[in-house]
C-alpha positions in Angstrom: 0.0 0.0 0.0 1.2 3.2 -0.4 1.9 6.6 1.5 -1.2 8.2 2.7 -1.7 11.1 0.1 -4.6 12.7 3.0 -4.0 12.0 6.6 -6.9 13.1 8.9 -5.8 13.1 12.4 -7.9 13.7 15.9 -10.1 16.1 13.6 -12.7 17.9 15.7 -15.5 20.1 14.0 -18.9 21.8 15.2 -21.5 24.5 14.4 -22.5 25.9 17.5 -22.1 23.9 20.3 -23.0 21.2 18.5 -20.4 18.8 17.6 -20.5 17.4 14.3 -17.4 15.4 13.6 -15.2 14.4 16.7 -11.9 13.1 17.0 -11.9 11.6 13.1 -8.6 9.9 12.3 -8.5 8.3 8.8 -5.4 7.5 6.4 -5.9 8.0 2.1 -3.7 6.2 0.1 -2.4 7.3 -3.0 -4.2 6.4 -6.7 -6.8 4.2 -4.7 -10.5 4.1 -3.9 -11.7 4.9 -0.3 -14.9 4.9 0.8 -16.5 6.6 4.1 -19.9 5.2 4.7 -22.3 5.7 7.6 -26.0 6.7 7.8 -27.4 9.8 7.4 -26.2 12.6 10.4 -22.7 10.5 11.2 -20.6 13.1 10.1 -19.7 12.2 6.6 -20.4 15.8 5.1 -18.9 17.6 7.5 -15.8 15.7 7.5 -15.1 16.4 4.0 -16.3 19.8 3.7 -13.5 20.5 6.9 -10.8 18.5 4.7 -11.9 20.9 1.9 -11.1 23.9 3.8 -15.0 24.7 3.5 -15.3 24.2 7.3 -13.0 25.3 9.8 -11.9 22.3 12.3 -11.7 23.4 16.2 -9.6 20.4 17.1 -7.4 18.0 15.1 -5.0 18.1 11.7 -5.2 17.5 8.0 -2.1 16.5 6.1 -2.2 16.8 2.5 0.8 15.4 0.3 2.8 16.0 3.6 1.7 19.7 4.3 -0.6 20.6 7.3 -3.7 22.5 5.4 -5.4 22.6 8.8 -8.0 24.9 8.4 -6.5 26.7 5.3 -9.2 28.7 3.3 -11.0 26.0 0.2 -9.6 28.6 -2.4 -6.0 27.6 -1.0 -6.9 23.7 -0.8 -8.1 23.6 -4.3 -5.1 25.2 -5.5 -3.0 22.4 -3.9 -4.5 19.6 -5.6 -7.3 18.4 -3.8 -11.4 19.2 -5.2 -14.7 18.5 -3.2 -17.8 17.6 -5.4 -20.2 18.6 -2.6 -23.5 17.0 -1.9 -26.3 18.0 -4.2 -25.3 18.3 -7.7 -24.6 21.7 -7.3 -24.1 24.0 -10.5 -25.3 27.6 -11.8 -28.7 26.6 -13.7 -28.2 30.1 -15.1 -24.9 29.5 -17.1 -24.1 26.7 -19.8 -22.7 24.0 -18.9 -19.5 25.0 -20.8 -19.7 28.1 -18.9 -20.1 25.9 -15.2 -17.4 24.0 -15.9 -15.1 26.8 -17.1 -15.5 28.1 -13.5 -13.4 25.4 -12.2 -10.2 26.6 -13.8 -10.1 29.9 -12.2 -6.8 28.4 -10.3 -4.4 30.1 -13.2 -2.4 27.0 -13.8 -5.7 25.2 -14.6 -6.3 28.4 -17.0 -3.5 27.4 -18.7 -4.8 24.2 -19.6 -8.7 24.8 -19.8 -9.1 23.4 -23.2 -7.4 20.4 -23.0 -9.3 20.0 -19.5 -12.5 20.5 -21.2 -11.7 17.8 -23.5 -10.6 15.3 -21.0 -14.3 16.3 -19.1 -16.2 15.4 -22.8 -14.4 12.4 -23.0 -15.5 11.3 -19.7 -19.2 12.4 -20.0 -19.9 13.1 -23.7 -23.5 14.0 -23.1 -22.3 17.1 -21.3 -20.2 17.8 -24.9 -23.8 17.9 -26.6 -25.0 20.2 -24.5 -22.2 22.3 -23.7 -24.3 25.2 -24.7 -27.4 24.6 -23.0 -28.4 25.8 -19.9 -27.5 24.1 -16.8 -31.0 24.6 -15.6 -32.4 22.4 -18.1 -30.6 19.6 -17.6 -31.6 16.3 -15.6 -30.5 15.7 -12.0 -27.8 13.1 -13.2 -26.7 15.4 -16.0 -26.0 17.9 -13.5 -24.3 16.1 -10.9 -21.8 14.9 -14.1 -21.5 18.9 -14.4 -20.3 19.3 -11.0 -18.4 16.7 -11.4 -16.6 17.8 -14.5 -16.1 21.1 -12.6 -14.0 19.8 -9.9 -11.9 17.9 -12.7 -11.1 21.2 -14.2 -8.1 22.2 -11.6 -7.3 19.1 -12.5 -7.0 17.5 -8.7 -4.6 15.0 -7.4 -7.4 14.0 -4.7 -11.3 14.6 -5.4 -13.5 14.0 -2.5 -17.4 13.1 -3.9 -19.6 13.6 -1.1 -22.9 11.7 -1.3 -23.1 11.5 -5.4 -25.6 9.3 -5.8 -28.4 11.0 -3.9 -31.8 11.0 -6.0 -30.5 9.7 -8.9 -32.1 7.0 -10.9 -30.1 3.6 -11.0 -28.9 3.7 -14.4 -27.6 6.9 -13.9 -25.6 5.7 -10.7 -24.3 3.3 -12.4 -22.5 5.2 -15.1 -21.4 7.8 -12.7 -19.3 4.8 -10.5 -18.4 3.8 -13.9 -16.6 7.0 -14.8 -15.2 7.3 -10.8 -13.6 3.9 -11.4 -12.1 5.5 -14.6 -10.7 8.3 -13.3 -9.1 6.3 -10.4 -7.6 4.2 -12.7 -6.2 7.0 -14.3 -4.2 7.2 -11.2 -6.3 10.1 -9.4 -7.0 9.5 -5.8 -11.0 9.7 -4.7 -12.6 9.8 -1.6 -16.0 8.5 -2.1 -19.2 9.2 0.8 -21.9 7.2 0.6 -24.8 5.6 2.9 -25.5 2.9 0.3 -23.2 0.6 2.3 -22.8 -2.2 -0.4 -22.0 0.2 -3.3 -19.5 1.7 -1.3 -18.0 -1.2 -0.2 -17.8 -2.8 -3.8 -16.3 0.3 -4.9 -13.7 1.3 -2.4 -10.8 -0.7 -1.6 -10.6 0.5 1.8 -13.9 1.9 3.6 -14.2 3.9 7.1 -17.1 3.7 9.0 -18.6 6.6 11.1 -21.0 6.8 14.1 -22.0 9.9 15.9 -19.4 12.2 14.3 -16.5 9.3 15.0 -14.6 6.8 12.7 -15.8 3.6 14.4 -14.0 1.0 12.0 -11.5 1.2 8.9 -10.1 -1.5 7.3 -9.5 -3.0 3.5 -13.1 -3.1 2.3 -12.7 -7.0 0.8 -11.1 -7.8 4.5 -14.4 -6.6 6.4 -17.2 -8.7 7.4 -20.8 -8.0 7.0 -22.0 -7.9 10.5 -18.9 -6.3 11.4 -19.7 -3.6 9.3 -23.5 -3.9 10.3 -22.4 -3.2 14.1 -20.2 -0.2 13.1 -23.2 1.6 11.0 -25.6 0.9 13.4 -23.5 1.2 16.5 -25.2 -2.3 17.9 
């Protein structure tokens, strides 16, 4: 296995007094799979939108590539090689989708290489080629999460955390959207993958962390974990 590429360490993070994410330690591997499952309210989004410099921890650090980005600012993260596609297929209905995805070169060595970045984004979703110039209003739900996608692509990341992707999406459309995660992964990007579907994420990651009540409860190589183990952790039983 190799060097940890993201190391998560004691991370503590709130809103309020509440406390979201508590004490989180988790290693990422390089150019591999890793899944973070747990049900809905364990933590999962908060965790990554604190890697992603979105949220500020109050406790803990983040290592990225061997620097501490604890709490540095997203725009900062993002220039360092690491892209969050956040929950929610989020894009600006009011722009193209050529436009949307333009956005997410505005680090200026992605500007440099926009178009070829563009390209690599068509050849990965070639629906979103055709209808580069439509609006991203008019587009499906699945459609749009592949623009978000494609948008975090564009600084072209070393790490790309995809929180919660499959969310209200019909099955087909899950399916190709895995299909093109496994792609880029085997492209040699590293991907951090959130679900609550526990199988998919299990199938998909080669290592998975489990979280309960803001805390990573169990980690371990996903093919190497048992069923009820697994069952225990989600369900803290």
């Amino acid at each position: 296995m190799s060097e940890p590429i993201l190391k998560v360490e004691g991370v503590q993070a709130k809103y309020g007094d509440f406390v979201a994410v508590e004490e989180a330690t988790l290693d990422v591997p390089q150019g591999i799979i890793v899944s973070v499952i747990g049900a809905n309210g364990a933590g999962k989004s908060t965790l990554m939108d604190t890697i992603a410099g979105v949220h500020k921890p109050t406790a803990g650090t983040i290592t990225f590539k061997g620097e501490d980005i604890t709490g540095m600012p997203a725009e900062k993260v993002v220039l360092r090689g690491l892209s969050l596609v956040p929950q929610g297929s989020r894009c600006f209905i009011r722009m193209t989708v050529e436009d949307n995805l333009v956005m997410g070169s505005y680090p200026k060595a992605a500007r440099a290489k926009v178009k070829d970045s563009l390209e690599r984004v068509y050849e990965l979703f070639p629906v979103l080629k055709e209808k580069r110039n439509d609006l991203s209003g008019s587009l499906s739900g699945g459609q749009r999460q592949m623009v978000a996608i494609g948008r975090a692509l564009m600084t072209n990341p070393e790490l790309v955390l995809f929180d919660e992707i499959s969310l209200g999406l019909a099955p087909t459309i899950i399916k190709d959207i895995y299909a093109r995660i496994k792609q880029i992964s085997g492209e040699g990007m590293t991907v951090v993958l959130v679900e609550q579907d526990t199988k998919r994420a299990i199938k998909t990651g080669e290592i998975s962390h489990v979280m309960l009540k803001g805390k990573v409860v169990l980690s371990g190589r996903s093919a190497e974990l048992g069923e009820e183990e697994i069952k225990k952790a989600y369900f803290g039983l």
